[in-house]
MIVOTI-807480 format. One record per residue (C-alpha): residue in one letter; x, y, z. Coordinates in steps of 0.02 Angstrom, whole numbers, plus 50000, padded with zeros to 5 digits. Example, Ala and Ser with C-alpha at 12.3 -4.5 7.8 and 13.67 -1.06 7.14 Angstrom:
2
a506154977550390;s506844994750357;
***
This chain:
928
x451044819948168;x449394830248137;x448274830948304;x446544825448286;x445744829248423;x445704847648406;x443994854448447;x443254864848304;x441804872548383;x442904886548468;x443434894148309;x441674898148289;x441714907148456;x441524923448464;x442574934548579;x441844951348522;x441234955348712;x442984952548804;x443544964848655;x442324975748693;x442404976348882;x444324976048857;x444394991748731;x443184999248852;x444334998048990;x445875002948899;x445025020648838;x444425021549020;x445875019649083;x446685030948962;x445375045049010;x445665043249190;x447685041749154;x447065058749085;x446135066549210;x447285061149362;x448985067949266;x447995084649200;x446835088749319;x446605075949477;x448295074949543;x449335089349467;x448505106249517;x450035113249444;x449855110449271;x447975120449269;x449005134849380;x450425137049255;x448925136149116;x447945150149205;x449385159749214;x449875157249056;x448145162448990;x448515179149097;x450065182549072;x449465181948861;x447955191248885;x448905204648978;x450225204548845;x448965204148688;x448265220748789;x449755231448775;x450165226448613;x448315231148569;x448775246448684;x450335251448578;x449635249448429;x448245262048449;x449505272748508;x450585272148349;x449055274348264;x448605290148350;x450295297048355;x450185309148183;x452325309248197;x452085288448161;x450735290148041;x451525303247943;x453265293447934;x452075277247862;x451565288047735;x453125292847685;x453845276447694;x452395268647566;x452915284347449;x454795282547470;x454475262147427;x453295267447274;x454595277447224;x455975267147228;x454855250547140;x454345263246985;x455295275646850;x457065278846858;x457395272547019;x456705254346995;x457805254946810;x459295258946899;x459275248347057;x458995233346928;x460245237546829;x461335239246987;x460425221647042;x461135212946876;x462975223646875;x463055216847062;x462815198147040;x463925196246892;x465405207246998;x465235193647138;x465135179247036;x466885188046947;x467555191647154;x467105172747207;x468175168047039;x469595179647089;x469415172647287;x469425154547236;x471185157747113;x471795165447271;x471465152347389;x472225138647257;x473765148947252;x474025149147427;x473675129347451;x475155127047307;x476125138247402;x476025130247568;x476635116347469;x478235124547397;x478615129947564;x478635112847639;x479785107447484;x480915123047527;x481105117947706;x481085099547663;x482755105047557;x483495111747675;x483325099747832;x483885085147692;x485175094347593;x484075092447419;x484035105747279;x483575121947381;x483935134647243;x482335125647152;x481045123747278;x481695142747333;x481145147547160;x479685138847135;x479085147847314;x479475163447241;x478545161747109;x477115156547187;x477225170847298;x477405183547150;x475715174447078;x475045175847242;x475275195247262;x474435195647063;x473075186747118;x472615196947261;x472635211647167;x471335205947044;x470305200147198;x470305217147244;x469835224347101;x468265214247095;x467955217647266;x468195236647234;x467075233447092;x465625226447221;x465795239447345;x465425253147222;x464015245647152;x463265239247326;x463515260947369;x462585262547224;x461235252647271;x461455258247448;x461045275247378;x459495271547292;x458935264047445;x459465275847563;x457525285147590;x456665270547607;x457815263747740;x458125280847856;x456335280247858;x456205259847911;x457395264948036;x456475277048104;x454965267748103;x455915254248207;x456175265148344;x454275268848361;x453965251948358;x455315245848488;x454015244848618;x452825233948501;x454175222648450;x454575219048647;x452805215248665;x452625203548518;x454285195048539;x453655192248714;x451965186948615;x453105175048513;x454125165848663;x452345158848756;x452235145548610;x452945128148628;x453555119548467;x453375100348432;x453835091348275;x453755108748207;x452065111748243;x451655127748372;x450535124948515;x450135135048669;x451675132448818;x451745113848879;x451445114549086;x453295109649144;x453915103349315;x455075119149386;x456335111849496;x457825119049588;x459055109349673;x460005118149811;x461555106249818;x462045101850011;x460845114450066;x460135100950225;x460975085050332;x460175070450341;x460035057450509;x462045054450473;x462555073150475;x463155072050307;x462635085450160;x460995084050039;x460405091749938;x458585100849952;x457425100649792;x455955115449785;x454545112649642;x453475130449721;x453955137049565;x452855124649448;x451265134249548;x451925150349593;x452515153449408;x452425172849408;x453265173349588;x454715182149500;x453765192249357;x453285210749406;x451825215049332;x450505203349418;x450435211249604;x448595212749553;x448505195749534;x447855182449668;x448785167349723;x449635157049674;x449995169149517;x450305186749614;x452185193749602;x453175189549740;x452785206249895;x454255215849893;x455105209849741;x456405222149750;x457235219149868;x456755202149911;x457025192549766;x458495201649711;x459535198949844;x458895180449839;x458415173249680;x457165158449669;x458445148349532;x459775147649701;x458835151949841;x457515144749810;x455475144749910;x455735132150068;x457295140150157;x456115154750192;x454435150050200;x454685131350234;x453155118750169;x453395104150076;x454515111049934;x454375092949849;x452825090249842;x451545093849690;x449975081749704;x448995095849820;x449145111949912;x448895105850076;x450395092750036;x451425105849951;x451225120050094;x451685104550222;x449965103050318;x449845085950319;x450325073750464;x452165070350499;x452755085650402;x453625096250530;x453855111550438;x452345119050391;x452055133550268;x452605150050379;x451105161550398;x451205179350393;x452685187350502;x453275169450534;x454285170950385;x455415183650454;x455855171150574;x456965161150433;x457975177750403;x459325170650562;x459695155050471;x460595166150363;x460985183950438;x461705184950616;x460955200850640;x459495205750587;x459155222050658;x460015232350487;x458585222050392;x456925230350358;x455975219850297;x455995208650461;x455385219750607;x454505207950715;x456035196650704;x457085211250773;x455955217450905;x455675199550954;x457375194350975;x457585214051044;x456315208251185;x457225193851212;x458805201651244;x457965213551380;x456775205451459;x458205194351518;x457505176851462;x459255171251439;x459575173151608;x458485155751621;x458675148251452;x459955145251381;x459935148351185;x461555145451072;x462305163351009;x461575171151151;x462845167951287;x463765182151376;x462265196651369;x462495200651554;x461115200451689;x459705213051650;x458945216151848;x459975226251937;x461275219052063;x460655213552244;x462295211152314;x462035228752428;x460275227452428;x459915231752611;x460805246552589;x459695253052447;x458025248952485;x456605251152610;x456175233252670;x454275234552677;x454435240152490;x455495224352449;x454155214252495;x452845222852413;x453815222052257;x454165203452252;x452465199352298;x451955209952165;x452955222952047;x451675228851933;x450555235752087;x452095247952107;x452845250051913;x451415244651793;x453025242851647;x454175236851742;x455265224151630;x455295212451832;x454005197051805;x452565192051912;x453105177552014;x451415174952086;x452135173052290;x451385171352405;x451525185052563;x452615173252641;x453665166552502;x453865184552455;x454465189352640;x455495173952633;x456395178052481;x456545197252542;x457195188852687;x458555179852595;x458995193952507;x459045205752645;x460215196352749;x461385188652620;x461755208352558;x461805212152752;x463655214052761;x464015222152600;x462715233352609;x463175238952778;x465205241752708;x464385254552576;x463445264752676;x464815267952793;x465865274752656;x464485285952578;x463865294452713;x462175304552710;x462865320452612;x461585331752681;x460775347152617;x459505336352501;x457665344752562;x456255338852429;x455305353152502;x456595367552468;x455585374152296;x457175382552253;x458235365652234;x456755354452178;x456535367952018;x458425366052008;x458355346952010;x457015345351900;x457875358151754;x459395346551767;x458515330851755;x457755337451586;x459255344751531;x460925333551556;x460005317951494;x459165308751625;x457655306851514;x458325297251388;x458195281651486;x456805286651638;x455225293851632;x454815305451792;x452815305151791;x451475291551795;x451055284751627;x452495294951524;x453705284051453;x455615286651420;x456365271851309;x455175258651276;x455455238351263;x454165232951173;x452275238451175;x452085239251388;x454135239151465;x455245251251508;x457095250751469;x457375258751629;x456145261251785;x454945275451811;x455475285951949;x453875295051973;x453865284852152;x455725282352186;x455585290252359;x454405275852426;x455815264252366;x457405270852421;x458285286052522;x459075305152458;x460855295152515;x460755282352422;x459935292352275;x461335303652278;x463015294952282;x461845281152157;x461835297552030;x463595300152054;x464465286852049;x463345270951979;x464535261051993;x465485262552135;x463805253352195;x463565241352063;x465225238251960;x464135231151815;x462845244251820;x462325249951638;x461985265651720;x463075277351648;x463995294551757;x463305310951686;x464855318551807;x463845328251909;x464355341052034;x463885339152228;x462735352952210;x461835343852053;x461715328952128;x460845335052275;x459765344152178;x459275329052083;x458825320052211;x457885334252295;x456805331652151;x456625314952144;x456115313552327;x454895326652297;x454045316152175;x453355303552310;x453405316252464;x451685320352417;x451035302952437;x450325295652618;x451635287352689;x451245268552712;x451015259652873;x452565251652929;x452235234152948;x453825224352919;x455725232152959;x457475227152958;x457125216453089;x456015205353022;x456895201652867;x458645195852984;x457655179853022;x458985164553008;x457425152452980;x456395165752858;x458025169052769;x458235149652751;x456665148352673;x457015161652558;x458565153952496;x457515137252434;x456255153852343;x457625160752273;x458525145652216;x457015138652149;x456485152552046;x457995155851985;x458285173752037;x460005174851994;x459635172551832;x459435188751811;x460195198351960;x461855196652059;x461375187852208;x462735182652365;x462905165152367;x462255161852203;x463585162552069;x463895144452029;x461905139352009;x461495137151831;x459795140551738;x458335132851783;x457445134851602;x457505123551454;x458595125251342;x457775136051178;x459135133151052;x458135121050952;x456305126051016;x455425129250828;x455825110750798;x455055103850959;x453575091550896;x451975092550928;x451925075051051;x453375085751167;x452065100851191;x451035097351357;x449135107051341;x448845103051517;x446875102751538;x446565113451425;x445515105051265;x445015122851190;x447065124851146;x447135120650959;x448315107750951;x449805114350857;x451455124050894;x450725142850874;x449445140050961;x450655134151130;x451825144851126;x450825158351101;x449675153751260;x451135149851368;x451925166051337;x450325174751376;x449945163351540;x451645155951572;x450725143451688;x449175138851598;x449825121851573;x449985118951771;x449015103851845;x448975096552015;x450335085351979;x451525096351843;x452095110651920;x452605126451820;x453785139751866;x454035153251740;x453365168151790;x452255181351710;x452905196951608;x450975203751586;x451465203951375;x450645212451272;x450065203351126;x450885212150977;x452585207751096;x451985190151111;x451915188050929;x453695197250876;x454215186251024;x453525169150935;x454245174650779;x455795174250853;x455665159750953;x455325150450761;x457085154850691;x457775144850853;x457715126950747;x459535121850789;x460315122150609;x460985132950485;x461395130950287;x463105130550225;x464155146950252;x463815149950051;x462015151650064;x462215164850210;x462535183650180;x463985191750140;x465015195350320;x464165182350398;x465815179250495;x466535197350483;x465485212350466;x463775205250517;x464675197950663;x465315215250713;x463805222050697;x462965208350808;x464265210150940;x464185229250942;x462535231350927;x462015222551108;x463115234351190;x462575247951121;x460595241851155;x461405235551341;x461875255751385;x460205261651284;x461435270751178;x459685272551056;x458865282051199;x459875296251155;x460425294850973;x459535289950824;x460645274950752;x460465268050586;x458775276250587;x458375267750752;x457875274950928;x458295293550979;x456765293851078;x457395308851164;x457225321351027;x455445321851052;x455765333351180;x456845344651066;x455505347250930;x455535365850954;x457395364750957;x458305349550866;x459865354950867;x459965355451050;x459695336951048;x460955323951045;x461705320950882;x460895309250752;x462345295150724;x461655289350560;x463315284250449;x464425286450618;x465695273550568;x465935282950390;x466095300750490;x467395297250616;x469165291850639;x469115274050730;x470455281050837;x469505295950907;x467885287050922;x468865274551050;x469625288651135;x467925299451157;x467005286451205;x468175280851332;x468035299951415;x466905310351336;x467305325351429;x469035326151330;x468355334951193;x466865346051227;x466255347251055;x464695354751076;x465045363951246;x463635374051230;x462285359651271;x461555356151407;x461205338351369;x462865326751414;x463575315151338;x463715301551489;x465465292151559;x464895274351544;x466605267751613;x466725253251453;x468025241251459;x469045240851314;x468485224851235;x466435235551231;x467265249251168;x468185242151026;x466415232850985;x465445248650977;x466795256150869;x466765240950758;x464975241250756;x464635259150692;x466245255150542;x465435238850511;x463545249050489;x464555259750376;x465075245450278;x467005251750259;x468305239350224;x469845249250302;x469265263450411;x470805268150465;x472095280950365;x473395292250372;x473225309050319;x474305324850342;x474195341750255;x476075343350212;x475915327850136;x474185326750046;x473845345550013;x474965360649953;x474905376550020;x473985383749850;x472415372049924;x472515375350088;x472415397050054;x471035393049949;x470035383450046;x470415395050197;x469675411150084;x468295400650043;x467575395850246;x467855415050255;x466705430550264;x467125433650088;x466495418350020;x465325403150139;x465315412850291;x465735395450390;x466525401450564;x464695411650563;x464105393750640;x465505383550663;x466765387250824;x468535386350757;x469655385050905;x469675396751062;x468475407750919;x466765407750925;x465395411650822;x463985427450863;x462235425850899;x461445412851015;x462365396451064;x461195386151021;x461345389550829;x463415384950836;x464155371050757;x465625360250814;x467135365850832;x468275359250671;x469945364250783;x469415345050804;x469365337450649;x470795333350599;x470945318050712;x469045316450729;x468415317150545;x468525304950416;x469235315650279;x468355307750140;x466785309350236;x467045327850241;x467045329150052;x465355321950043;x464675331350181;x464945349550106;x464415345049928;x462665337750009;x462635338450186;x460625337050166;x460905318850091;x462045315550244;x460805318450379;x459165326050315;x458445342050405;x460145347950491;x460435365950448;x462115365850371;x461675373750194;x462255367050030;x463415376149953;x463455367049793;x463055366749651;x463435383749639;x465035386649691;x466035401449661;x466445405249466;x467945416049522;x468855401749613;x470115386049533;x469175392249371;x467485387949462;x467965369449475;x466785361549613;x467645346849666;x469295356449683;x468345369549792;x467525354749927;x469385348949933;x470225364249970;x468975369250101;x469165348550172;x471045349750165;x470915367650268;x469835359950395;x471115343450407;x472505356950424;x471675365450559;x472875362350734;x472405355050891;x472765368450993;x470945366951047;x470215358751212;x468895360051337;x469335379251399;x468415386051233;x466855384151320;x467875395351471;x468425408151320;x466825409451236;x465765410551408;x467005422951485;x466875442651525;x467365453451386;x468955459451512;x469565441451556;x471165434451511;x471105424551361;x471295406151390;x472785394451349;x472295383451224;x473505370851294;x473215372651488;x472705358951570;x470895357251584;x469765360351752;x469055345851837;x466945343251806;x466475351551948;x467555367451918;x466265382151853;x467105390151692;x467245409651728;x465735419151691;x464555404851651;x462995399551727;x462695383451841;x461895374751719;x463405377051589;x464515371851758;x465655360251656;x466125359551504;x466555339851517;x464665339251499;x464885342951321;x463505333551199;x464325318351095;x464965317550932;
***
């Protein structure tokens, strides 16, 4: 039943306040909904507007831009003119009579060929039927002879039909060429109109696609989230694949556009587009692998660069970013666009800090100090203290650290040293006895000493003077020492059987043989002696004697041991101690609450700023009660910073193998392995590789071509095969005999050797550098006449330069080239092809000329190509009757007997007849 107690009076209520305050709060809230999703909380939406806005203005400018220069081109203008008269034309008189009379003739011919096409394609549906009837006949045994005839006669009305279809359709085409021909002026002239305008219809089609349509209406482009997914690109805490998402894109929206370098961020074009981002493009490669920040992140920059709390990957800064490029390349050296990477992790490498941490992929490099299992019989003691105390008061670049000793750890540890070597030491010098005749003050031998030391090569890798520098490591290090004060260090015997025979001192010297003769040597070290002899001699204040200490030499072992010593040198009694440093291997990823400051408060508080002090002041975080050991490498600071650079790719983890480069596993890998040999022997101080090192040719600037080869494209150039075999004994093949620079004997093992080899094929990027080729087989004699009348007098003039044999070319020696009685097992013979059509685009600056284009007319019908391979297959069929007595031949009186070809050849010290001392052997022939 009915209430009656319901209370009237609050129908008469009004409400219209809570409406009011609730509308108000509803568009309020809408406006703020607004404002945060526009403006407060997506900066990205207001970037991809502003560059929107530019990248329209810009466009709008060029098509303003090519349209005043249609207008002002008269060719364009006159064509428009033409055009409006050809269209006037065509629209009035005869012309506009015909093509509508055409127009009318045309549309009643179709509507007669879609009549004729429809009867056809209802003939062809009844036939399909018949045919079914015909083979339903004949499966069932029914009446075939009448379903055969009614198929035939469908297909006889068929064949009818289509004839009538094609006479209508004959009938349109002749009219439509007609028409066509009426119309012909007015369109050659729209086409060539188009082509004026190609550039303008770019631009506005371009114009056209920055326009968003909704519901059919056209707006300016909606602000979009750009996402890319890199599927199982990172692990998570279970070491199992995820994938990473990167949203840089929605800001940096013209990171990928050329055309906005001008720009500023986050709008500008991407530095170095090309190569950069074509090698790896944003939609796969994404921002974050290489730069790092907060890829997911959108509400802010300092969230989206990662500069917030917790977030352990910050945006890299500057170089930083080249330290991402190991994630993905194992070597990075062959990439140019990461230079402080390389000459960080190149400084790593030789300043030996593997030796105390240990840092995966870097096993295996080999100590960089020089073996102190002999030391005693090598150095003066009072100088071994001196220099452990303090190396850089001696060698200012010396690659040795700063320990900081104190004058009695450092006798201590000399101590150690001294006595552990004792025995060894003492072995060695009585089996290289002082060889005598060495006088630093004989003028005669010291001029002699110092003309070799320039000439065979020594230079390469030592300097000889105060301040002049050979092969540099980094800004302030030396590959190899100074010698300018080698005779305070050490004696003429041990600096002469050291020259000869490196190691039959040190077995795992890098120090290379430069097969010196007795007399050489002792000139050399007449020289070197002379260097210091000048100086006061110092006080003796500590000897042999004081060094053979039991107790000192137990102290020293604690020093030694402590400091890890051996982590760089071969020490007695030290081969199973392991490093004493941390281990780096995951070092960019340490956090912040792991780095200890020490007492010092003015040390911003972040990972740059640690490392960056500790490598500077390795014990700047030492308090009384934390004790710090590494020592000090006096950096400079451009080194310290290439050094941190590479000290940020060491996070511990790599992407998937399908995000890393090609060869990752294979070619880069070769390249990895070969390269740290060839940096271990300094192989750049002589040659300039991959257009790296060669820092001796700066003293052949009045003379290149008496330098050391440049090995650019090595690997393409030479059989694998040879390169093994020359590099195993270089004197085998003296193909520049007329140098005075030598190629050294490093004594390799075969496992370095094969690297190097693999290294320079793997530079060259060939996938099968080995072949077989043999003029009987892949020439004719036709080729091999011609090519041998073209490298003649008549034609290129070639054995003018080049020695061919046991002949040699006129004029001075130092304008010959090498002798192609070589070539055929020391040239790649597809190599040589490209080297005589453009030997200039081989190796710019040498002086072989270039023959072509502009080869002979007269010869194979003046066919170039056929030419470079006739004169290639004549060089491949050249014999190897050839060896090191060419340099005997070519030196020798015009009366002496010619030399055998195929005699054996003389030993290094034997003088070729007729030549000078400091042409003595012709195993010190230059390399290839």
């Amino acid at each position: 039943m009915a209430r009656r107690d319901l209370n009237l009076d609050d129908e008469k209520r009004s409400y219209a306040g809570l409406w009011l305050l609730g509308a108000t709060l509803l568009v309020l809230g809408a406006i703020w909904a607004i404002l945060d999703d526009s403006f407060l909380r997506r900066p990205w939406k207001q970037y991809q507007h502003g560059f929107y806005d530019i990248e329209h203005e810009r466009e709008h400018a060029k098509l303003e831009a090519e349209e005043k220069k249609l207008n002002d081109d008269p060719k364009y203008v006159e064509l428009r003119k033409q055009l409006d008269a050809a269209k006037e034309s065509q629209a009035s008189g005869e012309t506009a009579s015909k093509l509508a009379d055409a127009e009318k003739r045309i549309a009643v011919a179709k509507l007669d060929e879609g009549e004729a096409d429809l009867n056809v394609r209802f003939v062809k549906s009844e036939l399909e039927a018949a045919w079914y009837q015909y083979d339903h006949a004949l499966e069932t045994g029914g009446n075939v002879s009448a379903a055969q005839k009614q198929r035939d006669e469908l297909i006889a009305q068929k064949g009818e039909r289509e004839k009538e279809w094609q006479t209508t359709l004959d009938a349109v085409a002749r009219i439509q060429a007609e028409m066509d021909e009426l119309q012909a002026p007015v369109k050659t002239l729209e086409k060539q109109l188009e082509e004026h305008e190609a550039e303008r219809a770019l631009i506005q089609n371009r114009l056209d696609g920055m326009k968003s349509i909704v519901a059919n209406v056209e707006m300016d482009r909606i602000a979009t989230i750009q996402q890319i997914v890199l599927p199982d690109f990172d692990t998570n805490n279970f070491e199992q694949p995820v994938d990473r998402v990167d949203r840089c894109t929605s800001c940096h929206v013209g990171i990928d556009k050329s055309g906005f370098e001008d720009v500023a961020q986050p709008w500008t074009t991407h530095p170095k587009r090309d190569p950069l981002l074509t090698k790896h493009p944003p939609d796969q490669f994404g921002c974050t692998p290489c730069h790092d920040g907060q890829g997911v992140a959108l509400n802010s920059i300092k969230q989206a660069h990662g500069d917030v709390r917790f977030w352990l990957q910050p945006l890299l800064q500057g170089d930083q970013m080249q330290s991402r490029c190991l994630d993905c390349h194992r070597d990075v050296s062959t990439i140019g666009d990461a230079p402080s990477l390389a000459k960080g992790e190149y400084l790593f490498e030789q300043l030996g800090c593997h030796g105390c941490h240990l840092v995966s992929d870097y096993d295996g490099l080999g100590d960089v100090g020089p073996s102190l299992r002999r030391i005693s019989a090598k150095v003066d003691p009072q100088w071994m203290v001196g220099w452990i105390h303090d190396p850089y008061a001696f060698r200012p670049r010396t690659k040795m650290p700063n320990f900081e000793f104190s004058d009695a750890q450092a006798k201590a540890a000399a101590a150690y040293l001294w006595t552990s070597s004792k025995e060894d030491g003492a072995g060695w010098l009585a089996s290289h006895p002082d060889p005598g005749g060495i006088d630093p003050a004989d003028a005669a031998q010291v001029a002699k000493g110092k003309e070799l030391f320039d000439e065979v090569g020594c230079r390469a890798c030592h300097a000889a003077v105060e301040g002049e520098v050979a092969t540099p490591v980094g800004a302030n290090k030396d590959y190899a020492p100074n010698l300018a004060r080698i005779g305070e260090k050490t004696t003429g015997q041990f600096i002469y059987w050291w020259i000869k025979d490196p190691r039959g001192y040190n077995p795992e010297s890098r120090m290379p043989s430069l097969r010196l003769t007795d007399d050489e040597a002792r000139a050399i070290t007449a020289y070197l002696l002379s260097l210091s002899s000048a100086a006061p001699a110092a006080e003796q204040t500590i000897t042999s004697a004081d060094l053979e200490s039991p107790e000192l030499a137990k102290e020293g072992e604690a020093v030694v041991r402590k400091y890890g010593c051996y982590g760089c040198h071969s020490i007695n009694g030290m081969d199973a101690e392991s490093r004493i440093g941390v281990e780096l291997s995951s070092f960019a990823t340490k956090p912040l609450e792991e780095l200890y400051f020490g007492n010092h408060p003015e040390i911003p508080r972040n990972w740059n700023a640690w490392t960056f002090h500790k490598l500077q002041d390795p014990r700047i975080y030492a308090t009384e009660h934390v004790e710090q050991l590494m020592p000090n490498f006096h950096l400079a600071d451009e080194d310290i910073e290439n050094l941190r650079v590479w000290l940020q790719s060491r996070r511990g983890y790599q992407p998937p193998l399908r995000y890393r480069a090609d060869g990752y596993d294979g070619r880069q890998e070769r390249i990895q392995k070969g390269r740290r040999i060839v940096e271990r022997y300094n192989c750049m101080g002589c040659h300039q590789i991959d257009g790296r090192g060669g820092y001796i040719r700066t003293l052949y600037q009045d003379n290149p071509t008496s330098a050391p080869p440049i090995l650019n494209g090595e690997g393409a150039k030479v059989q694998p095969e040879w390169f093994f075999g020359f590099l195993q004994d270089p004197a085998r093949q003296p193909l520049r005999f007329w140098l005075d620079i030598r190629m050294p004997t490093f004594g390799l093992e075969d496992h370095e050797t094969t690297a190097i080899v693999d290294y320079f094929t793997a530079l060259a990027e060939l996938e099968d550098p080995y072949f077989y080729w043999d003029p009987k087989i892949d020439s004719n004699p036709e080729l091999l006449q011609v090519g041998e009348m073209l490298m003649s007098d008549d034609y290129f003039s070639c054995w003018s330069c080049h020695v061919r044999g046991n002949e040699t070319p006129g004029g001075p020696m130092e304008q010959w080239a090498p002798n192609l009685a070589y070539a055929h097992e020391r040239l790649n013979p597809v190599w040589i092809l490209s080297w005589i059509k453009d030997p200039q685009a081989m190796m710019p600056g040498t002086k072989m000329p270039a023959f072509y284009p502009g080869g002979p007319p007269d010869v194979l019908g003046g066919d170039e190509s056929k030419q470079i391979v006739a004169m290639r297959d004549y060089i491949m069929s050249l014999g190897n009757a050839a060896g090191v007595a060419v340099a005997a031949e070519a030196l020798a009186p015009a009366d002496a007997a010619p030399v055998d070809p195929n005699a054996p050849r003389p030993p290094a010290e034997a003088k070729a007849p007729g030549a000078d001392d400091r042409r003595a052997a012709a195993s010190g022939a230059a390399g290839s």
